[in-house]
N, C-alpha and C positions, 0 to 999 in steps of 0.2 A: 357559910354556916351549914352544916350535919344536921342531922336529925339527932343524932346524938347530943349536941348541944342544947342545954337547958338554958334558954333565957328569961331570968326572973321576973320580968315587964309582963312577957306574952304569960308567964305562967301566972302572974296576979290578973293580969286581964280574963284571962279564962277563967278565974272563979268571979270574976260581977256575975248578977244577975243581970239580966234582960230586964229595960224599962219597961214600965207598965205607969198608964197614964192613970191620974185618980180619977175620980167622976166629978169634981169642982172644977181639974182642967178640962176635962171633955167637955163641961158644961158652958163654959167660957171662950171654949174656941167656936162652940155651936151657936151660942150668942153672938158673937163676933161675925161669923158669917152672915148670920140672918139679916142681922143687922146691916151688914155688908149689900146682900141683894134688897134688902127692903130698900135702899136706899138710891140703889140703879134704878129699881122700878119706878121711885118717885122719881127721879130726876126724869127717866124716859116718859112717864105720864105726866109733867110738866110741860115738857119740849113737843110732845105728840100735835103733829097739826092732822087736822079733820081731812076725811077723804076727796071733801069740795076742795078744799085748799091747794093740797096737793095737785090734783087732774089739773088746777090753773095754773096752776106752775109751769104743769108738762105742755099745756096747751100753748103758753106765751113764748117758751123756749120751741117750740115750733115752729110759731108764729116769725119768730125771730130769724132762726134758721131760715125760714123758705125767704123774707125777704132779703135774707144775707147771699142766698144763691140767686136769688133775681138782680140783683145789685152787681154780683159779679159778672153774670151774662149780660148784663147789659153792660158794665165797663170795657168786658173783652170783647164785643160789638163796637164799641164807641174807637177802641184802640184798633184794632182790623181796620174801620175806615180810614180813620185821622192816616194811617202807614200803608193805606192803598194796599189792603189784602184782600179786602172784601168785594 
């Protein structure tokens, strides 16, 4: 295709106008959104557990870990002996 060449598609496309939203659809999609995060926010304010809750969480999964690492050194102590390495 030339520059020369007139294709009647592009040439009806080039006369549209440019959409332009009304202010019922602006108003509707601004609704939609709000409505949108209003409703993350409740859910997250639902789910939300209090600062005490949480630190007990972190404190028992500690709790947890450090016995899971005394458990291990003490299996790989038990196993050292039983195989005369220790």
């Amino acid at each position: 295709m030339t520059l020369d060449d007139m294709d009647p598609v592009l040439m009806l496309l080039a006369g549209l106008r440019a959409p332009r939203p009304t202010a019922a659809f602006e108003d509707r999609v601004r609704r939609r959104c709000h409505d949108a995060i209003g409703q993350q926010v409740r859910h997250q304010q639902l789910h939300a557990r209090p600062l005490v809750q949480r630190t007990a969480d972190v404190a028992l999964v500690g709790v947890l870990c450090g016995y899971a690492m005394v458990a291990l050194i003490e299996a790989t102590q038990v196993t050292a002996r039983v195989l005369g390495l220790h």
